[in-house]
SELUM-642947 format. One record per residue (C-alpha): x, y, z. Coordinates in steps of 0.05 Angstrom, whole numbers, padded with zeros to 5 digits, always signed. Example, Ala and Ser with C-alpha at 12.3 -4.5 7.8 and 13.67 -1.06 7.14 Angstrom:
BEGIN
+00246-00090+00156;+00273-00021+00143;
***
This chain:
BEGIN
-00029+00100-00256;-00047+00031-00272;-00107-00004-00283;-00103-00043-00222;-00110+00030-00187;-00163+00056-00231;-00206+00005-00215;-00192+00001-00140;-00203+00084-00150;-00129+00099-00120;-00116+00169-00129;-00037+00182-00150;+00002+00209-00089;+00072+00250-00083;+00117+00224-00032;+00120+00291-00004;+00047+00283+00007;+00057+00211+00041;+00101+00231+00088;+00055+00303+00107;-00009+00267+00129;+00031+00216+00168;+00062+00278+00212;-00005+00299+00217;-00022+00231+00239;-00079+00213+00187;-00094+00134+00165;-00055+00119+00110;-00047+00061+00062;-00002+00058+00009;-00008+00001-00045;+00049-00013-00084;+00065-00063-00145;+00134-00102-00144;+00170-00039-00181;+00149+00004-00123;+00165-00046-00058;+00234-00017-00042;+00200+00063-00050;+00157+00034+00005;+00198-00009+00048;+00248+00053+00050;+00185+00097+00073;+00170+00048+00128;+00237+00044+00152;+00234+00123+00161;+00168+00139+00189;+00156+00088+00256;+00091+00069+00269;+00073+00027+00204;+00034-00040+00198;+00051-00075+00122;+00025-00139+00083;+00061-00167+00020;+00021-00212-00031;+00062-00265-00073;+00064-00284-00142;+00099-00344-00137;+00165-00332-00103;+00172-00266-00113;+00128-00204-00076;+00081-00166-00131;+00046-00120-00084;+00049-00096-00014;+00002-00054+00029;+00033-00010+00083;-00010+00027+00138;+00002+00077+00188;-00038+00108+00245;-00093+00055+00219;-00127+00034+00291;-00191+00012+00286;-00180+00005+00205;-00197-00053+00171;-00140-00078+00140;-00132-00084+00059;-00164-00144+00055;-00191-00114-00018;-00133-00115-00038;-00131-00188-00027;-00204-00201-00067;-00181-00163-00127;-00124-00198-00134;-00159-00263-00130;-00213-00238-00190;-00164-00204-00233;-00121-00278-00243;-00190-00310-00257;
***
């Protein structure tokens, strides 16, 4: 886990256990760094349904959010904030 997770209190997830509570049609977001983006792009391509945001470091996508079954969510607009404070 890294420390961007700790302090956004992200508990580590299996795949496995992804891909369960989407079947059972629970909210899900999954937050991924750059070395995780195709994991999760591969995931949305699977499962339908999916909403997604990708945040830039330059050129290049360091982090995307991916949702499902998430009406009446907010999106990961913390996501967003945290970013912002951690490059101050």
């Amino acid at each position: 886990m890294n420390a961007a997770a700790v302090r956004l209190r992200i508990a580590p997830i299996s795949e496995n256990q992804i891909v369960q509570a989407i079947k059972e049609k629970r909210a899900v977001w999954v937050l991924s760094d750059a070395l995780d983006l195709g994991r999760v792009k591969d995931l949305r391509n699977r499962l339908s349904g999916s909403v997604s945001q990708e945040w830039f470091c330059g050129k290049t996508p360091c982090i995307g959010a991916v949702g499902w079954h998430t009406q009446g969510q907010k999106q990961p607009m913390q996501a967003r904030k945290f970013l912002r404070r951690s490059r101050e």
